[in-house]
CHARMM-style PDB file with segment names, atoms N, HN, CA, C and O in Angstrom:
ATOM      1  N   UNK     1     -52.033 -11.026  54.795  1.00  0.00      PROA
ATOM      2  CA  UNK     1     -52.221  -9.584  54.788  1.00  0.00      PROA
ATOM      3  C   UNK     1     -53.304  -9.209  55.796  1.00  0.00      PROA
ATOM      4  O   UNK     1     -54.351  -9.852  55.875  1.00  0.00      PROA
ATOM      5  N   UNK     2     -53.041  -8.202  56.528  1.00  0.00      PROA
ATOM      6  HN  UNK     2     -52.191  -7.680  56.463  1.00  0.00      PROA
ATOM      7  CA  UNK     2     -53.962  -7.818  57.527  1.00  0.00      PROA
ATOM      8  C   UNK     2     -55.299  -6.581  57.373  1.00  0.00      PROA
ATOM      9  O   UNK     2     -55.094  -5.369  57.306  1.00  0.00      PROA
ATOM     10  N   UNK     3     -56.187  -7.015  57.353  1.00  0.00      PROA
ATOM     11  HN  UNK     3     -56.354  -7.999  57.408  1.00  0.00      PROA
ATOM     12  CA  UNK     3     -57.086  -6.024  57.028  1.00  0.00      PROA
ATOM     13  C   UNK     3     -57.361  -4.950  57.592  1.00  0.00      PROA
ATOM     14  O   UNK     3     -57.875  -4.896  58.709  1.00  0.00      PROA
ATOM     15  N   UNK     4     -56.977  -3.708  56.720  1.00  0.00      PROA
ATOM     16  HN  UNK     4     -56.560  -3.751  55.813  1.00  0.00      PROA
ATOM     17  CA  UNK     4     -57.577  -2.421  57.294  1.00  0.00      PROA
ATOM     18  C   UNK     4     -59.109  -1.994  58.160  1.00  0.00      PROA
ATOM     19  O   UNK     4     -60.177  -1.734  57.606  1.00  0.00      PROA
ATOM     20  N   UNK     5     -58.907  -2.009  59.294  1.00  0.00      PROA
ATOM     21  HN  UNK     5     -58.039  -2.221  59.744  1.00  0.00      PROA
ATOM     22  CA  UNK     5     -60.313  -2.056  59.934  1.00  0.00      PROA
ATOM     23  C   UNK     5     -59.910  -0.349  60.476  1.00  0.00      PROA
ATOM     24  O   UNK     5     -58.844   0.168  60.812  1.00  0.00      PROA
ATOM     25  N   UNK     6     -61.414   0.212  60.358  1.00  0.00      PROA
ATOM     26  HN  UNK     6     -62.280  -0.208  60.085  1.00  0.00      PROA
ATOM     27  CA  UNK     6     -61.253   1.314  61.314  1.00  0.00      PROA
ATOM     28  C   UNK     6     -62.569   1.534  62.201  1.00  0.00      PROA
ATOM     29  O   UNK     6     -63.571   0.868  61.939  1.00  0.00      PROA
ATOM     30  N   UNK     7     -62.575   2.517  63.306  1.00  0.00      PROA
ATOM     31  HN  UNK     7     -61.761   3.058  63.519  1.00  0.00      PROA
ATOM     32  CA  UNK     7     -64.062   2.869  64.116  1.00  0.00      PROA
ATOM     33  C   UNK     7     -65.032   3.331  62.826  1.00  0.00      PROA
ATOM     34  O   UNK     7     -64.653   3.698  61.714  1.00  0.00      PROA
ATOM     35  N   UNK     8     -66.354   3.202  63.309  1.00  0.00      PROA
ATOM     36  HN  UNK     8     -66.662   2.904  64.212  1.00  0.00      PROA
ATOM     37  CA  UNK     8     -67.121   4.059  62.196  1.00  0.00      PROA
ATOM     38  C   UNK     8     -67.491   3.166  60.836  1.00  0.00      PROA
ATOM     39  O   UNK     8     -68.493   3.243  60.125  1.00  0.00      PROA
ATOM     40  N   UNK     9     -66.590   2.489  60.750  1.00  0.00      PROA
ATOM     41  HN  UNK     9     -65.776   2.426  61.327  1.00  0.00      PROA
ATOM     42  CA  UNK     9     -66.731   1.541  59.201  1.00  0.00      PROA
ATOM     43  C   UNK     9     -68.058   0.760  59.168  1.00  0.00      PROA
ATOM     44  O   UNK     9     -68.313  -0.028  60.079  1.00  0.00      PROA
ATOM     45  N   UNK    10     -68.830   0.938  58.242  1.00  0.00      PROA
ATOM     46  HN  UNK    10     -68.623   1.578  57.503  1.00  0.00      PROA
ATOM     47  CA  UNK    10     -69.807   0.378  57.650  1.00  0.00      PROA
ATOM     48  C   UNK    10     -69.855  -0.947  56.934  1.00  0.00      PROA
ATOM     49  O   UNK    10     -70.238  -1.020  55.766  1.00  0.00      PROA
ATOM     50  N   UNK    11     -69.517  -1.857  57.540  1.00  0.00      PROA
ATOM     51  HN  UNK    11     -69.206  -1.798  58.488  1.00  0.00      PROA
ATOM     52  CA  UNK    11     -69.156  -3.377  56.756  1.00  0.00      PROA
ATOM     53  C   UNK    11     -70.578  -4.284  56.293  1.00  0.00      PROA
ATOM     54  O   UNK    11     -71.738  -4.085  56.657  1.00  0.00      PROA
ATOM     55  N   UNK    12     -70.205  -5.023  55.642  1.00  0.00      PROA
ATOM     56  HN  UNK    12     -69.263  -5.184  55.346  1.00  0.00      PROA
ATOM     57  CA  UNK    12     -71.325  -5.916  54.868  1.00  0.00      PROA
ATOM     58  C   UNK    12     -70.892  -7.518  54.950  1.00  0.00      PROA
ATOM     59  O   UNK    12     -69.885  -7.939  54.381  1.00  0.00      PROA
ATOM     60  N   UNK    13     -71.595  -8.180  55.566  1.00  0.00      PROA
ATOM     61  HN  UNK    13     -72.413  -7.838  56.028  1.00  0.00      PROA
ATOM     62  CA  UNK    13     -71.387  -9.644  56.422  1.00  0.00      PROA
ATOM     63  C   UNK    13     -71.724 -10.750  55.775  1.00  0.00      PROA
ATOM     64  O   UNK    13     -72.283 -10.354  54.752  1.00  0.00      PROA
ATOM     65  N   UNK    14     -71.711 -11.724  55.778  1.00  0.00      PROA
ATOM     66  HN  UNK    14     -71.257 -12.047  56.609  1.00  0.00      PROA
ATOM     67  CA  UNK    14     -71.846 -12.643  54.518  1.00  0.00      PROA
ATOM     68  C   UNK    14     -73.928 -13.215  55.400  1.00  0.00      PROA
ATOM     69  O   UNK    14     -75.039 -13.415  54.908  1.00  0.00      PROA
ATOM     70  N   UNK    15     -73.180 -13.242  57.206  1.00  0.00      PROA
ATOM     71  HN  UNK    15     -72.278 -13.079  57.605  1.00  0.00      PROA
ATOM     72  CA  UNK    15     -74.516 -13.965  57.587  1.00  0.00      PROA
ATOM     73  C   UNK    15     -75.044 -12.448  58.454  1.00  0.00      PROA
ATOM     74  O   UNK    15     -74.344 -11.522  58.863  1.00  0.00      PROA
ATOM     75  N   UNK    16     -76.847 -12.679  58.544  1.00  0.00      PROA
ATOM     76  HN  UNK    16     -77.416 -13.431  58.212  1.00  0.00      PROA
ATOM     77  CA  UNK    16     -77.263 -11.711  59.041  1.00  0.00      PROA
ATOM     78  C   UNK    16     -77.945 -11.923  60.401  1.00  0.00      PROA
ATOM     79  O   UNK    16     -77.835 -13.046  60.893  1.00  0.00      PROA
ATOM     80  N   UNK    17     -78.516 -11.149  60.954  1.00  0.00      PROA
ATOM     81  HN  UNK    17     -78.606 -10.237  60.554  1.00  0.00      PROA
ATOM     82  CA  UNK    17     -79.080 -11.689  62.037  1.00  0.00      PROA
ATOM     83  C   UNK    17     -80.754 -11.195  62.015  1.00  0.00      PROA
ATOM     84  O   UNK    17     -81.156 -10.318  61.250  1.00  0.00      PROA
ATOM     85  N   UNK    18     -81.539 -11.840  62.885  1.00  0.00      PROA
ATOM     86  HN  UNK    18     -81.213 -12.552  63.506  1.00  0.00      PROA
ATOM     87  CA  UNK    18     -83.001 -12.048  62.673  1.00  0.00      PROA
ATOM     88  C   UNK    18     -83.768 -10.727  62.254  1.00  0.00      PROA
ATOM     89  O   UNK    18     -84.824 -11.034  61.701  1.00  0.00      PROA
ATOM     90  N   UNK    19     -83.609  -9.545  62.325  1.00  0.00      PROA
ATOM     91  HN  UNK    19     -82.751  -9.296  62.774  1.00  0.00      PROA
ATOM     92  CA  UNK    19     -84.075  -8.134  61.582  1.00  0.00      PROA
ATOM     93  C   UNK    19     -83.762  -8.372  60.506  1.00  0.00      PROA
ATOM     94  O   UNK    19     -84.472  -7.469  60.063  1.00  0.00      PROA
ATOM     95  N   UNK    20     -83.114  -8.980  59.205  1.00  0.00      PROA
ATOM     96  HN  UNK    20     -82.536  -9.713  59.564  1.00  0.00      PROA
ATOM     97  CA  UNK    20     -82.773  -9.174  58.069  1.00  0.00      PROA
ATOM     98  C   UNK    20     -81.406  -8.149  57.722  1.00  0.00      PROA
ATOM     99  O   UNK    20     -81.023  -8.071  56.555  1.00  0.00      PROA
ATOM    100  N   UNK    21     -80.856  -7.541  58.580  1.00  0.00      PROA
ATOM    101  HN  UNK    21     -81.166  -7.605  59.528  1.00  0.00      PROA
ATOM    102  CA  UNK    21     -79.976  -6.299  57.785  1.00  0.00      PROA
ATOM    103  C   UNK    21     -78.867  -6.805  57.975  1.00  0.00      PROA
ATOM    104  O   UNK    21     -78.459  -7.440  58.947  1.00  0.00      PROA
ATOM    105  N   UNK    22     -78.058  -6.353  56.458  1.00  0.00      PROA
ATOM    106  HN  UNK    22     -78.390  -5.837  55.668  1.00  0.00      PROA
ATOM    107  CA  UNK    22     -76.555  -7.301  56.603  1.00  0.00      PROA
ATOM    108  C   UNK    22     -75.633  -5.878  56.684  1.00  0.00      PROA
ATOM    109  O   UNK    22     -74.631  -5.806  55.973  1.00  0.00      PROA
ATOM    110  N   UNK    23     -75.990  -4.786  57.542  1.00  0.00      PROA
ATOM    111  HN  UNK    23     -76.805  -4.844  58.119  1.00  0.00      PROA
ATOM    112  CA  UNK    23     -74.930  -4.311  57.420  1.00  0.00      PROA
ATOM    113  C   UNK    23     -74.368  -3.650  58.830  1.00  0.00      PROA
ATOM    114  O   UNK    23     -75.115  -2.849  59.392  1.00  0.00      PROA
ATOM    115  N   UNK    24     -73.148  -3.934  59.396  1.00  0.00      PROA
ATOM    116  HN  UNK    24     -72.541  -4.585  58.940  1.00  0.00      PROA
ATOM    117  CA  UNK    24     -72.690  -3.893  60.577  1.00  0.00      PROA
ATOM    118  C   UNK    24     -71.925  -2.942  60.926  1.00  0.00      PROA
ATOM    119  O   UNK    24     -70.735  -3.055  60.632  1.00  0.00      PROA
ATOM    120  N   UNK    25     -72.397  -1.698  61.673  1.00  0.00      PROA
ATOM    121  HN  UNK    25     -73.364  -1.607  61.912  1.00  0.00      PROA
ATOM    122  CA  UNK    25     -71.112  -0.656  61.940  1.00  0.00      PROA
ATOM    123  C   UNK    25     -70.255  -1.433  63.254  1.00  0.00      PROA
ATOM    124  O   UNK    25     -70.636  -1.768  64.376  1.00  0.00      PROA
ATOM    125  N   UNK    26     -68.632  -1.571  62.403  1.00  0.00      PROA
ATOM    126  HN  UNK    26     -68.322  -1.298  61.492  1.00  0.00      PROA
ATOM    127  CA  UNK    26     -67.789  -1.059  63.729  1.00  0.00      PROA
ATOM    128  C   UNK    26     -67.421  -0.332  64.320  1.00  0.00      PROA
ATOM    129  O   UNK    26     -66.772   0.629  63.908  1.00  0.00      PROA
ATOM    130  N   UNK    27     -67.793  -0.615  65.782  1.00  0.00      PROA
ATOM    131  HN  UNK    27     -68.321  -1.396  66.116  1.00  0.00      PROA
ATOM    132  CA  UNK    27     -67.644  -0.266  67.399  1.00  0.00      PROA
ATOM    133  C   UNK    27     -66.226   0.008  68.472  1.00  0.00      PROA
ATOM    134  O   UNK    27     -65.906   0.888  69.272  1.00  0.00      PROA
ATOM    135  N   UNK    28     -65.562  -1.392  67.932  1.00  0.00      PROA
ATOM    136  HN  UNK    28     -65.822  -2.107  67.282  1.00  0.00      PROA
ATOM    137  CA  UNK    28     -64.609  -1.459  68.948  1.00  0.00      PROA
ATOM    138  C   UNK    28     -63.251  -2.224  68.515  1.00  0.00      PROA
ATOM    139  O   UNK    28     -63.269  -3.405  68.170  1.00  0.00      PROA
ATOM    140  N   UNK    29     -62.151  -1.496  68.561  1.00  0.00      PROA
ATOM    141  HN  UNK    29     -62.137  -0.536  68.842  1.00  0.00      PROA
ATOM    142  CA  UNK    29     -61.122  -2.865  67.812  1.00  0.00      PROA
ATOM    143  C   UNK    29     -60.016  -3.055  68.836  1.00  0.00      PROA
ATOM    144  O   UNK    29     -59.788  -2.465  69.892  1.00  0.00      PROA
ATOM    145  N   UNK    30     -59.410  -4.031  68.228  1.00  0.00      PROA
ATOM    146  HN  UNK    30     -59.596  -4.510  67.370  1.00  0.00      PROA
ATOM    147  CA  UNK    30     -58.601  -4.569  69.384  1.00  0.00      PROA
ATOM    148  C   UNK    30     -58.637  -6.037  68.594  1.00  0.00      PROA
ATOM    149  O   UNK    30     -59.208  -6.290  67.534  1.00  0.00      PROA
ATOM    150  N   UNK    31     -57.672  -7.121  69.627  1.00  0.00      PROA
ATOM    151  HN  UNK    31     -57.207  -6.915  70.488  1.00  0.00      PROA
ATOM    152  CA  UNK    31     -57.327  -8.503  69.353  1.00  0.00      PROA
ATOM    153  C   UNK    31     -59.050  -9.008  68.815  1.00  0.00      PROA
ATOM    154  O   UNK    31     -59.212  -9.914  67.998  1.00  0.00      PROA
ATOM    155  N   UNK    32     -60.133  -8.292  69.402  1.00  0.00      PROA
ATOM    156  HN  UNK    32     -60.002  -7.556  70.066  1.00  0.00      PROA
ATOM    157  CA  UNK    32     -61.507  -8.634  69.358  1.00  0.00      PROA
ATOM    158  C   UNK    32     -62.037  -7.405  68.035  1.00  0.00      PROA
ATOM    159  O   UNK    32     -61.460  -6.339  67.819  1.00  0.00      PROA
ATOM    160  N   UNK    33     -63.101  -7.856  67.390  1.00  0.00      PROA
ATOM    161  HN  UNK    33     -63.570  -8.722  67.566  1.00  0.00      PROA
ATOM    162  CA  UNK    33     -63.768  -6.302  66.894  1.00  0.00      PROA
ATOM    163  C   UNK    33     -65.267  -6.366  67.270  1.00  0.00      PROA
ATOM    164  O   UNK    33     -66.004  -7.321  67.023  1.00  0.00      PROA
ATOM    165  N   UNK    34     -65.573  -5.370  67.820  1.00  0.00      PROA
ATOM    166  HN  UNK    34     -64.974  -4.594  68.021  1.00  0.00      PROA
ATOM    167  CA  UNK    34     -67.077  -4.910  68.483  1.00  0.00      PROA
ATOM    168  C   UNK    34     -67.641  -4.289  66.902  1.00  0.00      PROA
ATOM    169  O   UNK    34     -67.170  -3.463  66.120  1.00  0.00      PROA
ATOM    170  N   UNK    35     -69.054  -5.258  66.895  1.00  0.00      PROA
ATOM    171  HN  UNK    35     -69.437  -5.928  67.530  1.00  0.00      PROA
ATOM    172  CA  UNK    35     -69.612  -4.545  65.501  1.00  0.00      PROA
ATOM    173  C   UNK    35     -71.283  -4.326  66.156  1.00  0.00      PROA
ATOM    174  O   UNK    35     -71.623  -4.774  67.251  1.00  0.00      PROA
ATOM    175  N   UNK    36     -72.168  -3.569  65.255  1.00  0.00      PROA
ATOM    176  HN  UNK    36     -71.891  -3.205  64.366  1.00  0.00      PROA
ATOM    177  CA  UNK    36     -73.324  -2.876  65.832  1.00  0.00      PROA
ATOM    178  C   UNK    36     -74.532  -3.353  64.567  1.00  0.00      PROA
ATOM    179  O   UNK    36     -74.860  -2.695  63.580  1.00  0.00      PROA
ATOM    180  N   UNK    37     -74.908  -4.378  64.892  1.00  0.00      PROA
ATOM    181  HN  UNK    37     -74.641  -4.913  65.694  1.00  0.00      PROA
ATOM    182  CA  UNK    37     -76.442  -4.047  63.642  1.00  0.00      PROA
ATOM    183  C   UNK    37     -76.912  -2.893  63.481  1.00  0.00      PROA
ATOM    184  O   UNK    37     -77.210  -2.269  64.499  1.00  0.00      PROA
ATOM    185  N   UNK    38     -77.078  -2.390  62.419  1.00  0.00      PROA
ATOM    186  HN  UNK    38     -76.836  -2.897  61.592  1.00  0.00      PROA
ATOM    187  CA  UNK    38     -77.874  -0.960  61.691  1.00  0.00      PROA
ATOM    188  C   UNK    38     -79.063  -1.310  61.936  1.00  0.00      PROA
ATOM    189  O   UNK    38     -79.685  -0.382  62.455  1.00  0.00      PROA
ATOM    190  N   UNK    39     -79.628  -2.178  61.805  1.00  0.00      PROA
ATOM    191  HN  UNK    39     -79.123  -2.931  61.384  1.00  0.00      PROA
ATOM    192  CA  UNK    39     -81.099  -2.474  62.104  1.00  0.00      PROA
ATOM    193  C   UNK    39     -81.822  -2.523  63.371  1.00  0.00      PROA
ATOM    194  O   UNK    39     -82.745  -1.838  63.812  1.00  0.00      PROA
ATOM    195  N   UNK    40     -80.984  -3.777  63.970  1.00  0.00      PROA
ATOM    196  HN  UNK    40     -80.234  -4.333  63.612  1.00  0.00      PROA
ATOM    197  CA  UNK    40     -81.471  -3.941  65.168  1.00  0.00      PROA
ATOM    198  C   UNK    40     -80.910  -2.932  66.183  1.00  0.00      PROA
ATOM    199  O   UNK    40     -81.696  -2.365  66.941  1.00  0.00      PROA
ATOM    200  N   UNK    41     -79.849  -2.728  66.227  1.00  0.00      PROA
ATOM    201  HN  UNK    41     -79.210  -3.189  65.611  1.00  0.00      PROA
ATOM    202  CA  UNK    41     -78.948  -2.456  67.425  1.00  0.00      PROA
ATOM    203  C   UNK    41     -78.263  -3.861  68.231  1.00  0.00      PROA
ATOM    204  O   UNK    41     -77.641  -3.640  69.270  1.00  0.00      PROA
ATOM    205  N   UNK    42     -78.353  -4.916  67.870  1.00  0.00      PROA
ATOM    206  HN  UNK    42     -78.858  -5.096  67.026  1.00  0.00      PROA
ATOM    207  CA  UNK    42     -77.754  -6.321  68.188  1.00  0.00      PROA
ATOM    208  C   UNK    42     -76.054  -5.790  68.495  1.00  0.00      PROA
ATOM    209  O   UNK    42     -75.821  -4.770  67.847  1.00  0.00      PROA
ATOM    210  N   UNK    43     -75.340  -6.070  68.992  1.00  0.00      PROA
ATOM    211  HN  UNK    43     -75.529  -6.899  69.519  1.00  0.00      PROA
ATOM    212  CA  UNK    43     -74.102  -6.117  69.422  1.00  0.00      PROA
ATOM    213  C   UNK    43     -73.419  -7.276  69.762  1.00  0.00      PROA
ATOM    214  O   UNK    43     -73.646  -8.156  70.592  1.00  0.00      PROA
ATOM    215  N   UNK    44     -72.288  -7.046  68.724  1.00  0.00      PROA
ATOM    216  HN  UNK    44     -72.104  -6.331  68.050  1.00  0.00      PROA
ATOM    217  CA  UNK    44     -71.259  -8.528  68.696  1.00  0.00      PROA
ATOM    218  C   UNK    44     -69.739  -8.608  68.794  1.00  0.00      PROA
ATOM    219  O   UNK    44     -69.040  -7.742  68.269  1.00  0.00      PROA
ATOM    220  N   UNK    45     -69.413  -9.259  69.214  1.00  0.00      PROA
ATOM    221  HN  UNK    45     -69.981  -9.963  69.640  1.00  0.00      PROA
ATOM    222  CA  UNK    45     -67.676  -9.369  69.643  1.00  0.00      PROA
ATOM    223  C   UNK    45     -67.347 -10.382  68.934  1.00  0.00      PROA
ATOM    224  O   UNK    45     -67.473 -11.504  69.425  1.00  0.00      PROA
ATOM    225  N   UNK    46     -66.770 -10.191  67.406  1.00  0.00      PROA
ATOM    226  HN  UNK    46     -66.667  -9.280  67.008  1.00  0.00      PROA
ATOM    227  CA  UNK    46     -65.903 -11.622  67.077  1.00  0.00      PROA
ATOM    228  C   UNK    46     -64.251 -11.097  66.879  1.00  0.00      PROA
ATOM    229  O   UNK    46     -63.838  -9.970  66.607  1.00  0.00      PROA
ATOM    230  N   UNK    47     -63.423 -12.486  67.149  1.00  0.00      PROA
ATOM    231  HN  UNK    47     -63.759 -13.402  67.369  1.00  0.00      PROA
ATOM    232  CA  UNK    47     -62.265 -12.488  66.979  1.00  0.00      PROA
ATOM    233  C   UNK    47     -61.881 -11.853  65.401  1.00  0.00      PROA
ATOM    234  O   UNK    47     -62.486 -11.908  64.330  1.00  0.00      PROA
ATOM    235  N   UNK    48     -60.389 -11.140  65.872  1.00  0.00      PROA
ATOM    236  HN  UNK    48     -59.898 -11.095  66.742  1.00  0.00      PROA
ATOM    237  CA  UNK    48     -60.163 -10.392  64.533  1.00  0.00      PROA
ATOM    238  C   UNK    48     -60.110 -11.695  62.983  1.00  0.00      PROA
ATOM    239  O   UNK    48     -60.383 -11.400  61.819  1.00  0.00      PROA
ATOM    240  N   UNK    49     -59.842 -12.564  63.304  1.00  0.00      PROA
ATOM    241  HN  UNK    49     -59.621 -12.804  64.249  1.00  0.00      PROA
ATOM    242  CA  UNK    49     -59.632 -13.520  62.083  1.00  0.00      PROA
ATOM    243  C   UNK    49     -61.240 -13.824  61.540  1.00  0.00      PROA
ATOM    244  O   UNK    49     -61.616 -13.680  60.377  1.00  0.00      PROA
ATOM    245  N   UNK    50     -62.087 -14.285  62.699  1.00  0.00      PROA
ATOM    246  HN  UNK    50     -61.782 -14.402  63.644  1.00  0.00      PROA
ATOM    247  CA  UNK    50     -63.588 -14.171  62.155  1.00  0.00      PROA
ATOM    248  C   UNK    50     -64.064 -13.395  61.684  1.00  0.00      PROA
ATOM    249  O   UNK    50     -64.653 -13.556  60.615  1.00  0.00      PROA
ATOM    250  N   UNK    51     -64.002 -12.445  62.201  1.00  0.00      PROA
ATOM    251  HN  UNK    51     -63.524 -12.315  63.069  1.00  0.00      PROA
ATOM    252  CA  UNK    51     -64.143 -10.693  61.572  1.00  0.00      PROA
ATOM    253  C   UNK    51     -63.724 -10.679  59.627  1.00  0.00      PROA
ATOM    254  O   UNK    51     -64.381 -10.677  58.586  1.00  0.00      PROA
ATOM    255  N   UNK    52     -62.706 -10.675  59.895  1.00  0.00      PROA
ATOM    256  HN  UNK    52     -62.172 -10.676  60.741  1.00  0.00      PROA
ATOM    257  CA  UNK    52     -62.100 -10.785  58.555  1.00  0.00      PROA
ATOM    258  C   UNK    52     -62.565 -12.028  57.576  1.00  0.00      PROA
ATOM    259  O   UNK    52     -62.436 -11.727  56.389  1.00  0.00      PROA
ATOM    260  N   UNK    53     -63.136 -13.516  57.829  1.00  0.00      PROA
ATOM    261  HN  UNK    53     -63.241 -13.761  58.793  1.00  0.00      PROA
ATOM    262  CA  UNK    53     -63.588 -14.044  56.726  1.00  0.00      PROA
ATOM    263  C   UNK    53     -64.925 -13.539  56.981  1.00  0.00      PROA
ATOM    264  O   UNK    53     -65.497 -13.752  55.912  1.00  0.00      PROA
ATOM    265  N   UNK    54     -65.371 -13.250  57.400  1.00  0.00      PROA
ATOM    266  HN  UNK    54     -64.907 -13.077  58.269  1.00  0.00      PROA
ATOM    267  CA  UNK    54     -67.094 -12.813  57.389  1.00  0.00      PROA
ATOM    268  C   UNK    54     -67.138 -11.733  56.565  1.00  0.00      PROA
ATOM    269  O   UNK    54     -68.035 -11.702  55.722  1.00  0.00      PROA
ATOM    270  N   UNK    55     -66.332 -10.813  56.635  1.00  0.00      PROA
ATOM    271  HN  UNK    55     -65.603 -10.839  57.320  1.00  0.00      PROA
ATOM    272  CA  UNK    55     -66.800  -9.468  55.887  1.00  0.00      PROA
ATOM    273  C   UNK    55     -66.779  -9.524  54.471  1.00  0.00      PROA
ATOM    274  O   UNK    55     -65.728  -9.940  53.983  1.00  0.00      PROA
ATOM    275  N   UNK    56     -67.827  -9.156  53.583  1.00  0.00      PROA
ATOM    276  HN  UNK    56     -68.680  -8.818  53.980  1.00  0.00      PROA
ATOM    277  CA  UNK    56     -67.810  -9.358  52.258  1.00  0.00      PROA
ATOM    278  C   UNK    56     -67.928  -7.881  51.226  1.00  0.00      PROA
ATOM    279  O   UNK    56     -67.973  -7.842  49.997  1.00  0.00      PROA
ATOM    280  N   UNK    57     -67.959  -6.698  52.238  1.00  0.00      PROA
ATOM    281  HN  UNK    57     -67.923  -6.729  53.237  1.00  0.00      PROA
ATOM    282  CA  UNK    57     -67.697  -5.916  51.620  1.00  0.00      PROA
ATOM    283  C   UNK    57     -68.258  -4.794  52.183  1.00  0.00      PROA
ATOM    284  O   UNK    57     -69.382  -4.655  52.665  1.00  0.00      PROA
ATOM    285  N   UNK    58     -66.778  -3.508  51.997  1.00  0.00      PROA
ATOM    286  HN  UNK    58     -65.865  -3.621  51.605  1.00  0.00      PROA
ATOM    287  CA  UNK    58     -67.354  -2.216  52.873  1.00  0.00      PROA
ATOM    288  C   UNK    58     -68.382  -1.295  52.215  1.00  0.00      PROA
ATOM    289  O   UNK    58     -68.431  -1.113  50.999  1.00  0.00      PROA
ATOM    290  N   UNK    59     -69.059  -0.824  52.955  1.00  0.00      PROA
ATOM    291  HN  UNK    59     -69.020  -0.972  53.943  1.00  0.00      PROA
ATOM    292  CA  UNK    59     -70.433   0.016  52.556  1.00  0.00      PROA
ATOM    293  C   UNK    59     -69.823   1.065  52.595  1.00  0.00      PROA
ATOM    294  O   UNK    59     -69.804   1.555  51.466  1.00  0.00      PROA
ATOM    295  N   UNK    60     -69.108   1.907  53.599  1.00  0.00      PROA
ATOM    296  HN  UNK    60     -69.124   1.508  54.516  1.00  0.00      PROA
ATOM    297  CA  UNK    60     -68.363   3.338  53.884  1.00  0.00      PROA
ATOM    298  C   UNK    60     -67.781   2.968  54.913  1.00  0.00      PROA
ATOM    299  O   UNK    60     -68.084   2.161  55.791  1.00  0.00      PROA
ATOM    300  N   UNK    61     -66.346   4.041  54.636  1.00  0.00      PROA
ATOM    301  HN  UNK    61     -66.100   4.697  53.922  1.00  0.00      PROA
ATOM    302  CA  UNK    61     -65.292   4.072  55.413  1.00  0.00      PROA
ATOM    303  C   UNK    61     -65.551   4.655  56.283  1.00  0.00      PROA
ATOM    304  O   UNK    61     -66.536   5.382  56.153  1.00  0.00      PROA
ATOM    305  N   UNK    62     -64.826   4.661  57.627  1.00  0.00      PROA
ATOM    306  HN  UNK    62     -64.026   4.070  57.733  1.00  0.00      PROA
ATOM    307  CA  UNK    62     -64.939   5.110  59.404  1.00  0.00      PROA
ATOM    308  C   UNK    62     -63.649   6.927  58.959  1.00  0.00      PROA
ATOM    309  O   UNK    62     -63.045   7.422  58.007  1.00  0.00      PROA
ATOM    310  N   UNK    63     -63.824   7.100  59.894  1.00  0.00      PROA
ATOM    311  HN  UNK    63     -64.315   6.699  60.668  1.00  0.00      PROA
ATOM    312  CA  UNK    63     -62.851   8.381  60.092  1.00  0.00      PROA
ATOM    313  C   UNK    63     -61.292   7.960  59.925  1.00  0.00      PROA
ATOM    314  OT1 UNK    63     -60.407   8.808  60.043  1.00  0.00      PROA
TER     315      UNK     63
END
């Protein structure tokens, strides 16, 4: 089953990055998804399948 991703979405990541904040707005979709640290501003490109086991749960939905 393919996961509903949209722009705007507020996702929650299993790993975080060095600011401590686990929660990632997506940016950009496609075969790739562009996501945005809330904290830092860090910017990341993982493949849609990585994308999908990483995410552990949406914070708020995109438009």
């Amino acid at each position: 089953m393919v996961m509903e991703i949209r722009l705007g979405d507020v996702v929650r990541l299993k790993k975080k990055p060095p600011c401590g904040s686990y929660e990632w707005q997506v940016v950009r979709l496609g075969a790739d998804i562009g996501i945005k640290c809330l904290g830092c501003q860090r910017r990341v490109l993982l493949e849609r399948s990585v994308f999908e086991r990483r995410v552990k749960a949406f914070v708020s939905r995109g438009e």
